[in-house]
N, C-alpha and C positions, 0 to 999 in steps of 0.2 A: 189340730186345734185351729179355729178363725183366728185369723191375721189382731182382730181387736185382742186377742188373749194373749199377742207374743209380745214378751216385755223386752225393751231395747234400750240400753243405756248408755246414755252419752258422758261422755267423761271431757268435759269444756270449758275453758277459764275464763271465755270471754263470752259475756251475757247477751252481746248482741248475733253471736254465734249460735249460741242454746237458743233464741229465740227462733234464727234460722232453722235450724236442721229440725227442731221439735215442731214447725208447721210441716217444713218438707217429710220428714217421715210420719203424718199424722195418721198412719194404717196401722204402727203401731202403740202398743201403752209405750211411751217413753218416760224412763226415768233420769233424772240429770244428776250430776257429780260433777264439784268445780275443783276439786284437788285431791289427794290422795286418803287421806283422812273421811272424807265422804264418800267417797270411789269405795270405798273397802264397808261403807257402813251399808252403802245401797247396794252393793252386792251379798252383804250378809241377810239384810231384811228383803229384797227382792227376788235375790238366784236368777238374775238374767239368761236365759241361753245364749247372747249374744251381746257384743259392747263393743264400740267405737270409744277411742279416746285416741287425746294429740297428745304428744311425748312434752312437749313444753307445759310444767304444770308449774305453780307457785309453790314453795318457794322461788323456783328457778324455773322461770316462763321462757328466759333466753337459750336455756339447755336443754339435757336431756335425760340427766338422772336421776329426777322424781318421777319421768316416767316410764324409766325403768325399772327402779325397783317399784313403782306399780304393777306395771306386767309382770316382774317376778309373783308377787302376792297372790295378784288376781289367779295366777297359773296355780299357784299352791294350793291356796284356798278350793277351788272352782276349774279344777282339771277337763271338765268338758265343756266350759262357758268357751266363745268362740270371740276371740279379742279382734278386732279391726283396727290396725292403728294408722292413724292421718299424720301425714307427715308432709314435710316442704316441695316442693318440685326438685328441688336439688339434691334431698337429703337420701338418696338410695343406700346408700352405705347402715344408715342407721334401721332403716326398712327391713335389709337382710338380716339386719342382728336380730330384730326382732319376731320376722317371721322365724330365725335359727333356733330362740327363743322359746317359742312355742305359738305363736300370733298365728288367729287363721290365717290375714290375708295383712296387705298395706294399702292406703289410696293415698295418693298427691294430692295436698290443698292450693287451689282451690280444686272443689268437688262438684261435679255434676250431680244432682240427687237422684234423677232417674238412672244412672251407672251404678252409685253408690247402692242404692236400694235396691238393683240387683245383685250383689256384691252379698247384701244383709239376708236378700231370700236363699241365695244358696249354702248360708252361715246355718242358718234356721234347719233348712230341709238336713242339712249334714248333723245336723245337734238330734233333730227328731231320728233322725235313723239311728245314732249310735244312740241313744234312749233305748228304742222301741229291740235293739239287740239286746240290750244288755234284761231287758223286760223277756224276750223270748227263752234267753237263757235260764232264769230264776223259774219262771213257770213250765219249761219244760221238764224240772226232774235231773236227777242226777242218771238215774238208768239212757236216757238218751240224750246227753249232755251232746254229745259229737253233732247232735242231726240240730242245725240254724235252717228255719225256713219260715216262710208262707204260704207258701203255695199249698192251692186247697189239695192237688193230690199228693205230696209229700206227707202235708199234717194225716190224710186218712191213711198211709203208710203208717204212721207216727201209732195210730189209735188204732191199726189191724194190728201192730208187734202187740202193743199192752192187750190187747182183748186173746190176743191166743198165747200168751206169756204163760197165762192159771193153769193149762190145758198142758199139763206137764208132762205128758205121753206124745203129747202129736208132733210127728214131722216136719219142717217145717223146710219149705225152698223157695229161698232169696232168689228172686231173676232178676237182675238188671246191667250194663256196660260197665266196663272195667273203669273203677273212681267214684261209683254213684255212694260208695259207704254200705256195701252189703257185711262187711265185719263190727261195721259198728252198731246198724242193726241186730246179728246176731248176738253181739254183748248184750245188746239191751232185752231182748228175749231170754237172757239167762237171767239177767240182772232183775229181771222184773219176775221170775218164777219160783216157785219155792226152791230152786236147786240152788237159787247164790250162794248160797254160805257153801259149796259144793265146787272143784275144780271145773275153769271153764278152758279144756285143751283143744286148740286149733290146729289144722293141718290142710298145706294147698297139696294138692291132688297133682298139680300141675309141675310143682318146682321137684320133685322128689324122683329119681330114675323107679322103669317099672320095675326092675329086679329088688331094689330095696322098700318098695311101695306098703309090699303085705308085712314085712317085717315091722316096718313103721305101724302099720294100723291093728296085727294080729299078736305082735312083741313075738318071741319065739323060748326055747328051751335050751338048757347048754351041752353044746354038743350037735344043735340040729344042723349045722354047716360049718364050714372052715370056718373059723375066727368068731364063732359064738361060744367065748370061752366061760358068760354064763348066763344063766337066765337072765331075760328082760321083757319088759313088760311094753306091751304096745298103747297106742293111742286111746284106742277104744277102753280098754283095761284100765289107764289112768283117770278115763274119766268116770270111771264109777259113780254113781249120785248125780252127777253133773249133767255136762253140755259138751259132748262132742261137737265141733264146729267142723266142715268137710268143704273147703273153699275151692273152686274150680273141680268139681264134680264130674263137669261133661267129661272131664283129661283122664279120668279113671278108667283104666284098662280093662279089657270084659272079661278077663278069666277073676279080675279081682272083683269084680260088678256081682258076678254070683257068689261070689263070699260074704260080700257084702248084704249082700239081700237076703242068702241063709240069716245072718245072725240078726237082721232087720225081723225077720220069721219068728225065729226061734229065741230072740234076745242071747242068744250062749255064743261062746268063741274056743276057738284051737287054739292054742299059740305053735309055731310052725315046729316041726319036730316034738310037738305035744298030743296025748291022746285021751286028755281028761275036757270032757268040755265045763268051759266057766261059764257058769250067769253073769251077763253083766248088766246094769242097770241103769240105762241112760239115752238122755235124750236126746234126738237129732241133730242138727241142723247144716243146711247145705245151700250153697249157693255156686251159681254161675254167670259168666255170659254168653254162654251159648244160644244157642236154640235147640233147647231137648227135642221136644218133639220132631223137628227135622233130623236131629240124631237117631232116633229111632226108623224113619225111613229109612232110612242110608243105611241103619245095621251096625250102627256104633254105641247104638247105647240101648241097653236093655229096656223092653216096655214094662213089665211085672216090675223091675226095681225100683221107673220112674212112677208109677204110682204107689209103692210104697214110701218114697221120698214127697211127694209131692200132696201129702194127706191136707196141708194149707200151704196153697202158693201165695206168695207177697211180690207183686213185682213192681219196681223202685222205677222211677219215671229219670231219664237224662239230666241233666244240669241244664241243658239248650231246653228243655220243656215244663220249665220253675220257672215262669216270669217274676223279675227283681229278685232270684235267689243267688245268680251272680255275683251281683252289686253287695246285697246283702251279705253275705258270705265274707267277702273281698274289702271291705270296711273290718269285721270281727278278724280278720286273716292279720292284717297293716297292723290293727292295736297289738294281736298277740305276740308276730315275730318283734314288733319295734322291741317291748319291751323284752325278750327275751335274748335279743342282741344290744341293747345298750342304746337304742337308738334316737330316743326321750319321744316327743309326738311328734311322727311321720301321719300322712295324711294321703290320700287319693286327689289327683289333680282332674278338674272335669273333663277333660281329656280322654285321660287315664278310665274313668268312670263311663263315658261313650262307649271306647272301645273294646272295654268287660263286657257291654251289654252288647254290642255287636259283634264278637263273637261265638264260635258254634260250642267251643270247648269239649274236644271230643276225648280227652280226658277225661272230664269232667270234675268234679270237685277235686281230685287228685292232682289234674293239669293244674288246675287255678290257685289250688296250696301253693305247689311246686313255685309256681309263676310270682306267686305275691311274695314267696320267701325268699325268693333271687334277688327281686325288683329292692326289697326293704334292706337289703345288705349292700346292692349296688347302686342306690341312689344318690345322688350327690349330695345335695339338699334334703330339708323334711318332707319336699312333698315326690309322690311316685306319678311317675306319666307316662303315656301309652309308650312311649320309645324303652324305659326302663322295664316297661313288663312286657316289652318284644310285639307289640300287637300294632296295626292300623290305629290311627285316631278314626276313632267312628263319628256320625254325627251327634249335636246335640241335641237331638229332638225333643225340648222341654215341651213344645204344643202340644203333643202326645199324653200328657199329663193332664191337660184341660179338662176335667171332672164335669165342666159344662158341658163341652164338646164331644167328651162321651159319651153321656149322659144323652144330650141331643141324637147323635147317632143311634143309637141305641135304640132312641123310643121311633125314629123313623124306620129304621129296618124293622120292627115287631109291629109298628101300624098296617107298613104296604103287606108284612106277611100276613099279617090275621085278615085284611081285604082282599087279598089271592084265596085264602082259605074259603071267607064264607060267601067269595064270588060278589063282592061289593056293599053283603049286604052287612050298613051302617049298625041297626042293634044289634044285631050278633057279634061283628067286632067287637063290640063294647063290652057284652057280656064276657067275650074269650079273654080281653087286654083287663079286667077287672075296673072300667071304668066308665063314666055316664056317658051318655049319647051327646050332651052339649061339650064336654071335655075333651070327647074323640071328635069333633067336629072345629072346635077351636085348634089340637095339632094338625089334624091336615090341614088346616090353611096353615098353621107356620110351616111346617114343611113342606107346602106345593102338592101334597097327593090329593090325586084325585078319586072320587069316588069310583068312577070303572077302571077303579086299578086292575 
């Protein structure tokens, strides 16, 4: 949204004060509130994302209890409006109560306005992210509730599980590092194919010893070994109708690789110590982080199985290669555990928020759970900072942000390229850059290139 569309309300008993702060912040709509009774009416008819108010209101200007049971309200009311409260230079004590409270943030009066209004723009950008989560969740669907993202190669992840979901024969192999969410994928490939209403049974490859591997995936007969005192039915077996899930794939030992691949063949299975073969009726899915195809050099993993498994490959891109999935994440992570441990609004300090995004997280989304679930139980305070989620303070490089400066970048690297390309010559850039001859000649002078680039 433009800065003119972001509404900010000041909550100010003193007129020559409102007339202050409403020139100093005139970037955005201000709304004013001069005691509690109005405070509550221009939040109901506004919905500010964000408000400043001083704790001394009228009745009791000299105190502090009208402006807290304000902030209680406003919190009640308007749980993601992002309260700013001004307070005396002396009065820290009352400050921690209410950022304890739930208040984004505190400022000392008197206030700087160029401090202050950045204080409001990172109220804003933190109000717009939890929105635009809470908007990705609704629109994503319940079948891939778990997957929070932007990132353009996640979302075509997102829209390769639903487009091969229908395709309720074909195999399907998740590739990506351990933590990227290859199980939650796999749910959502059930969950989106006619077999849902059908069991969806999982099983790691890797956590199960190999001597009990085939019994788990074949079930066996009773009597077929010591201590199978009776029949039971294996993996494959119970998933009948459904979704076999087959998690860490590569760890599958090769005498069981070809058993596996017969009943991939044939759809039918043995159970161990059995000599009737069963149909069974069910759909793939498997995932790893290996690297098959290097398994197959080396003689570890069969080729004929891997492309029986591998009829539609999906492969899920790192957490370190989701620009702002981090971030994004790691905000939806804070709200879930607060409230699932008691902990009212906890909040990311920018700190905190740098050094998510400056790290590699080789984890990955699993690291960053793990991480945000520690940090939200052993925080002191509401707010979490790089030292409670174990990481470096990274920088704050808000520059980086500069949509201008992007943008300008942007158009200079594709200018000097398209004049490397057609060897200087000016209409032809134009034509390649889809833009007139006088327009491409206006940027290179703002950018300095020159025509025998």
């Amino acid at each position: 949204m433009s800065e003119k569309q972001r509404t900010l309300m000041v909550v100010e008993d003193d007129p020559a004060l409102q007339k202050q702060m409403r020139w100093a912040f005139g970037d955005f709509e201000t709304v004013l509130a001069s005691d509690r009774e109005s405070a509550i009416a221009q939040l109901r008819r506004h919905e500010p994302p964000v408000v400043t108010m001083d704790l001394g209101l009228p009745p009791d200007p000299d105190g502090v209890t009208e402006g807290f049971a304000l902030l209680q309200e406003m919190l009640a009311l308007a749980p993601d409006t992002k309260v700013i409260v001004l307070t005396g230079q002396h009065d820290r004590e009352n400050a921690v109560r209410a950022v304890g409270m739930g208040a984004y943030d505190f400022y000392a009066k008197p206030f700087e306005p160029e401090l202050l209004t950045l204080t409001i723009d990172r109220a804003f950008r933190l109000f717009d992210l939890q929105r635009e989560n809470q908007r990705l969740k609704t629109e994503s669907g319940s079948p891939l509730d778990g997957v929070l993202t932007r990132d353009a190669g996640m979302l075509k992840v997102c829209r390769t599980v639903e487009k091969v979901a229908s395709a309720n024969n074909v195999t399907v192999a998740l590739l990506g590092e351990s933590g990227t969410g290859k199980e939650v994928l796999a749910r959502g490939v059930h969950s989106l194919s006619n077999r849902s209403s059908a069991p969806f049974v999982a099983i790691n490859c890797a956590a199960i010893p190999d001597t009990l591997l085939e019994a788990e995936l074949f079930g066996y007969e009773k009597g077929a070994f010591t201590g199978a005192v009776k029949q039971t039915l294996g993996k494959i077996e119970t998933a009948d109708t459904g979704t076999l899930f087959l998690d860490e794939i590569g760890d599958l030992p090769m005498p069981l690789q070809a058993k596996l691949l017969r009943f991939l063949q044939e759809r039918v299975i043995e159970r161990i110590g059995g000599r009737k073969e069963i149909p069974v009726d069910v759909r793939v899915v498997c995932a790893t982080h290996q690297n098959l195809p290097r398994l197959i050099e080396s003689g570890q993993f069969r080729e004929d199985l891997y492309y029986r498994l591998a009829e539609i490959v999906i492969e899920i891109p790192p957490l370190r290669d989701r620009p702002g999935d981090a971030v994004l994440l790691a905000h939806a992570f804070v709200q879930r555990f607060s409230e699932e441990n008691g902990r009212g609004s906890m909040r990311l300090s920018d700190d905190a928020v740098s050094a998510i995004e400056a790290h590699r997280w080789p984890g990955n989304v699993r690291e960053l759970e793990n991480s945000l679930k520690r940090a939200v139980i052993m925080a002191d305070g509401n707010r979490i900072t790089a030292d409670d989620l174990g990481l470096e303070s990274g920088e704050d490089n808000l520059g980086a942000l500069n949509l201008r400066q992007v943008r300008e970048a942007a158009e200079s690297t594709a200018i000097a390229a398209a004049m490397s390309r057609v060897n200087g010559n000016v209409a032809r850039a134009a034509e390649v850059l889809g833009i007139s001859r006088p327009t491409l000649y206006d940027l290179m002078n703002r950018y300095g290139i020159k025509k025998e680039v």
